[in-house]
N, CA, C and O of each residue as an XYZ file, in Angstrom:
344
protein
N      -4.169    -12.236     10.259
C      -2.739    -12.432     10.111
C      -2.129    -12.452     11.518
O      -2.145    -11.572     12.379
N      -1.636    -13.564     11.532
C      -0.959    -13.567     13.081
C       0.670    -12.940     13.093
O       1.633    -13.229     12.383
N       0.500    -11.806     14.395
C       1.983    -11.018     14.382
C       2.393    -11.304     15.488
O       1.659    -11.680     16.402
N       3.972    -11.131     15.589
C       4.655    -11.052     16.639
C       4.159    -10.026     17.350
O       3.481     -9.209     16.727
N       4.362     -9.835     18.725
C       3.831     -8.887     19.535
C       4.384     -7.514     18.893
O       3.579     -6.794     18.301
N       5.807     -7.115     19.001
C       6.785     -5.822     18.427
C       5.798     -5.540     16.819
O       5.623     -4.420     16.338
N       5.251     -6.872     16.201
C       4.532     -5.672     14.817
C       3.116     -5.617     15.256
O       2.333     -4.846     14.701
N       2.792     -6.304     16.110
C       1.059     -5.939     16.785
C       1.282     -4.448     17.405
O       0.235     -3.803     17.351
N       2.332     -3.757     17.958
C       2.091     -2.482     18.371
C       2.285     -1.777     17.139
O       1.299     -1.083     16.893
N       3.316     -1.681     16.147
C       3.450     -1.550     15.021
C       2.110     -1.416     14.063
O       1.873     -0.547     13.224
N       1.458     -2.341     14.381
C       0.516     -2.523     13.790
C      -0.458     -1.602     14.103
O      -0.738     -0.796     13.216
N      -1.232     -1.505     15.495
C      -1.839     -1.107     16.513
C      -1.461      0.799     16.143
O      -2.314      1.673     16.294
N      -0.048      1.063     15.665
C       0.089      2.183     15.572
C      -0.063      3.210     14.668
O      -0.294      4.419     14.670
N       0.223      1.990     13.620
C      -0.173      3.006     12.334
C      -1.366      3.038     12.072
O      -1.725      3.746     11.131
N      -2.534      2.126     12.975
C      -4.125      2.180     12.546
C      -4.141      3.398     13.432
O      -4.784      4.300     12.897
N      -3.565      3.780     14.805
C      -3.334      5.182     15.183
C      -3.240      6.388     14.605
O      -3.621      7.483     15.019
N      -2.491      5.973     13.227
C      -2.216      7.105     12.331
C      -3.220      7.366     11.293
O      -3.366      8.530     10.918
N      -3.935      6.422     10.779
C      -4.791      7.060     10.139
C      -5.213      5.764      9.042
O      -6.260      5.740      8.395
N      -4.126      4.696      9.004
C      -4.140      3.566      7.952
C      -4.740      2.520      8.268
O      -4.625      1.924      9.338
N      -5.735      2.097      6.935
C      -6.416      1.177      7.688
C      -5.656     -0.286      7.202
O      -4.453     -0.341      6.949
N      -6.620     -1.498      7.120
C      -6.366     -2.973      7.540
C      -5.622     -3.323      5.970
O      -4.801     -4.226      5.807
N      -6.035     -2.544      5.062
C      -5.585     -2.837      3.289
C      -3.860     -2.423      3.101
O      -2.857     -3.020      2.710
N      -4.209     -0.925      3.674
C      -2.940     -0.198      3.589
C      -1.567     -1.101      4.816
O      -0.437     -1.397      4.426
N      -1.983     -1.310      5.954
C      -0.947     -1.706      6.799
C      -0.848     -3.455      6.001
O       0.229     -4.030      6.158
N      -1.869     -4.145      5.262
C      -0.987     -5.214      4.835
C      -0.361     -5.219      3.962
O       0.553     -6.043      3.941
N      -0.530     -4.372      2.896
C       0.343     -4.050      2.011
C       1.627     -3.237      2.378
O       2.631     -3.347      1.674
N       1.604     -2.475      3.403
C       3.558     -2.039      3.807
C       3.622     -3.497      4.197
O       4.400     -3.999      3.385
N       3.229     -4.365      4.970
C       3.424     -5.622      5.917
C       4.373     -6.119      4.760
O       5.603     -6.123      4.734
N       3.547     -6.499      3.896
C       3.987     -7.086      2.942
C       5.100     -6.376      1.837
O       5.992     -7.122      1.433
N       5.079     -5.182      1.416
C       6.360     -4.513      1.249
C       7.261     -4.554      1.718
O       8.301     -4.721      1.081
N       7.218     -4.373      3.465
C       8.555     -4.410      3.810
C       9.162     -6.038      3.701
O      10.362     -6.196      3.480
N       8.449     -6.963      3.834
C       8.635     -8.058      3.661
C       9.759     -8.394      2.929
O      10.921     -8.723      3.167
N       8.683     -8.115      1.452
C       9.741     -8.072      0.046
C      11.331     -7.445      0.186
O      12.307     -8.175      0.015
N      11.413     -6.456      0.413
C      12.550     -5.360      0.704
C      13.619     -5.981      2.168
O      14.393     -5.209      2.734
N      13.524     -6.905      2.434
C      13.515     -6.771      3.490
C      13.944     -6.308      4.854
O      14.740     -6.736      5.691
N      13.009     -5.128      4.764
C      13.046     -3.942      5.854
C      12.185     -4.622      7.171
O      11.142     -5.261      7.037
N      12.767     -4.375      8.286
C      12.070     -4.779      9.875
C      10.557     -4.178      9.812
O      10.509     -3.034      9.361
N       9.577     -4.638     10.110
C       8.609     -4.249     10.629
C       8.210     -3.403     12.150
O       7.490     -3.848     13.044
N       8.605     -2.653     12.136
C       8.910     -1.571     13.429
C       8.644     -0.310     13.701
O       9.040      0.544     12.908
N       8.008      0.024     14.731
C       7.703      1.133     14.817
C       8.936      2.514     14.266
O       8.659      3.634     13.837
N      10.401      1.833     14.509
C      11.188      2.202     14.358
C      11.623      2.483     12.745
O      12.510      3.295     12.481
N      11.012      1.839     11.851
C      11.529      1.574     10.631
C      10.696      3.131      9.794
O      10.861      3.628      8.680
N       9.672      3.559     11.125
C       8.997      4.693      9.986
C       9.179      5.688     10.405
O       9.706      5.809     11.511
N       8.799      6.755      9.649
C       8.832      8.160      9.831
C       7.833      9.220      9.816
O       7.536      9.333      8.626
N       7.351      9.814     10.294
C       5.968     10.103     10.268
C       5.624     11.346      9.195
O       4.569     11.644      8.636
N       7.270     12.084      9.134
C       6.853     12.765      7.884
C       7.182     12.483      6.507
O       7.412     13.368      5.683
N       7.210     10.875      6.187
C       7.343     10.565      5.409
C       5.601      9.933      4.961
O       5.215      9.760      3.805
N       4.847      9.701      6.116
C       3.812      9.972      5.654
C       2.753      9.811      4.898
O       2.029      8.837      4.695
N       2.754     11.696      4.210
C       2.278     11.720      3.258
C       2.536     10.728      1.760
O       1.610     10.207      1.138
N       4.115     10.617      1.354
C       4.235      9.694      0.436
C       3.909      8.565      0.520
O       3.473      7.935     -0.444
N       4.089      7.967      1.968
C       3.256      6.485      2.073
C       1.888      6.761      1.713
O       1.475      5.915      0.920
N       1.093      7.583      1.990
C      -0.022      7.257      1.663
C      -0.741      7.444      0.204
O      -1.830      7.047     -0.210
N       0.480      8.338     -0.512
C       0.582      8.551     -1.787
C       0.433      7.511     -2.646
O      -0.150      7.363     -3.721
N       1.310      6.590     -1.694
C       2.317      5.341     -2.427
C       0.693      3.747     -2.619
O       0.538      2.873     -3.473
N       0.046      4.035     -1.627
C      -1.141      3.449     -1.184
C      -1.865      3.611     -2.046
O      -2.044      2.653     -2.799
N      -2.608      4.918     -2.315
C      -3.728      4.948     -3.213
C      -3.418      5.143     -4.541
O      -4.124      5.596     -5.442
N      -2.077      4.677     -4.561
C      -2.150      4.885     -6.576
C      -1.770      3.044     -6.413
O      -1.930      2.312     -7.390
N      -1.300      2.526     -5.153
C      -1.294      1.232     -5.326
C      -3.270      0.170     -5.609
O      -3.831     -0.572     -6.415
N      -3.491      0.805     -4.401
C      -5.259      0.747     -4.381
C      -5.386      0.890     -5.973
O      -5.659      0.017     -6.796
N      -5.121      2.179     -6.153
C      -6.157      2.581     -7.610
C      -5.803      1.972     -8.469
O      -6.596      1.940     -9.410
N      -4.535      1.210     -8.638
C      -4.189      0.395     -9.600
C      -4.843     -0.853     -9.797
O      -5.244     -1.207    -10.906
N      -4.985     -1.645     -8.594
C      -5.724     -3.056     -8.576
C      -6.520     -2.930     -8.664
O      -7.157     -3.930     -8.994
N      -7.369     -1.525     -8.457
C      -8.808     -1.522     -8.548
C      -9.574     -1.441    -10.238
O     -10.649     -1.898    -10.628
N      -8.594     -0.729    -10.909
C      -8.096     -0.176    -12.080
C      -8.353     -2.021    -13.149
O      -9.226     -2.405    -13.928
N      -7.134     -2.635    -12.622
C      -7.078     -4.034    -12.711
C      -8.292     -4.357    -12.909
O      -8.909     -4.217    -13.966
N      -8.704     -4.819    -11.871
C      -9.911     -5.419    -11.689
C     -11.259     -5.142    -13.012
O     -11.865     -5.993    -13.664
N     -11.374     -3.707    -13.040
C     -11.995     -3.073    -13.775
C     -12.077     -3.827    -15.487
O     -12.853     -4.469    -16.196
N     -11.049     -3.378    -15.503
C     -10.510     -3.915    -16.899
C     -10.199     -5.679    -17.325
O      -9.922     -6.064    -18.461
N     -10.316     -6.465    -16.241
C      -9.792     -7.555    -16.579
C     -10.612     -8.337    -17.377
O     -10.020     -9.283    -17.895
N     -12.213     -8.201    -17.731
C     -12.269     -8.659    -18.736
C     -12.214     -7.851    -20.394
O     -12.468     -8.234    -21.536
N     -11.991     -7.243    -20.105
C     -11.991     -6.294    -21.593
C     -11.016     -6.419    -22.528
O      -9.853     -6.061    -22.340
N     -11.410     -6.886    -23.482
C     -10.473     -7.560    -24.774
C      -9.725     -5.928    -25.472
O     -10.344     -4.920    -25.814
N      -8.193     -6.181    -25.497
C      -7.847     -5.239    -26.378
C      -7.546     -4.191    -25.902
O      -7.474     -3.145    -26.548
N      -7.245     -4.351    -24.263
C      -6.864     -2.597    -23.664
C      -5.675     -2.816    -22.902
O      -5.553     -3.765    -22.127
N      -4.990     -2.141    -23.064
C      -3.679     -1.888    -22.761
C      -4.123     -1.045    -21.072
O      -4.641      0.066    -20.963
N      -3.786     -1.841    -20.100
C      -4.030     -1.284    -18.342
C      -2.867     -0.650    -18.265
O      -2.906      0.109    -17.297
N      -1.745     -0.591    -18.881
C      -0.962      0.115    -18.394
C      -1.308      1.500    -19.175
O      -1.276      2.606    -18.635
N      -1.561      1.316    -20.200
C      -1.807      3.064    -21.203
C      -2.518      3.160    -20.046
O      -1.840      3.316    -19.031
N      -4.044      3.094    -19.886
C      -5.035      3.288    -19.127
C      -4.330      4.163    -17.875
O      -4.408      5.391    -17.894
N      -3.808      3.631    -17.053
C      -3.062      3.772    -16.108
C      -2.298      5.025    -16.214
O      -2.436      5.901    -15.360
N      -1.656      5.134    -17.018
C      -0.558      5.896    -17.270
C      -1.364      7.680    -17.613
O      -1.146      8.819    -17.200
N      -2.158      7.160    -18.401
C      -3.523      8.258    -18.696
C      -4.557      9.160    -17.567
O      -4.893     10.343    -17.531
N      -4.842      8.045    -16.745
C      -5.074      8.535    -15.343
C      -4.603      9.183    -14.513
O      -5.132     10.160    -13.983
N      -2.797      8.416    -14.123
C      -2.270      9.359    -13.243
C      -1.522     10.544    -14.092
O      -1.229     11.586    -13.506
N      -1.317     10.429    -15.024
C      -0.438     11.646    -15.730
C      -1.303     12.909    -16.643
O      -0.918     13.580    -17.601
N      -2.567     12.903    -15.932
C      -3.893     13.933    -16.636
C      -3.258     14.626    -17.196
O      -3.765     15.534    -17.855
C-alpha cells in the first residue's frame, strides 16, 4: 500500500507499538471510512488497549466467517454472539 510520507511514520509507529501489518490496515482503512486523519496525532496510546480489543474480535470475526462460510443453516451471527458473550 503506497502512503504519504506523514502515514509512513504513522505507520512505522504503531508497528512500534506492538500492531502488526493486518491490524494497522484495518485502522488505515477505518479511519478512512470515518473520516478521521491518519496521524500520529489522531491516537492515543491509552486508548490502546480498546484498539486492540477492537482488532481481535474484528480478526475473530472474519476468521469466524471464513469458518462457517460453507455450512448450510447456521446463523454466524448467533455463533458469534455465543462466543463473545460466554
Amino acid at each position: 500500500m503506497k502512503l504519504p510520507e506523514e502515514q509512513k511514520e504513522t505507520y512505522k509507529w504503531l508497528e512500534s507499538h506492538g500492531f502488526d501489518y493486518y491490524d494497522i490496515d484495518v485502522i488505515i482503512k477505518l479511519y478512512k471510512k470515518e473520516e478521521i486523519k491518519f496521524c500520529i496525532k489522531s491516537f492515543d496510546v491509552n486508548d490502546f488497549p480498546d484498539l486492540r480489543r477492537y482488532l481481535d474480535k474484528k480478526h475473530h470475526s472474519s476468521y469466524i466467517d471464513y469458518l462457517l462460510k460453507d455450512v448450510m443453516g447456521v446463523d454466524k451471527n448467533k455463533v458469534k454472539r455465543m462466543l463473545y458473550h460466554r
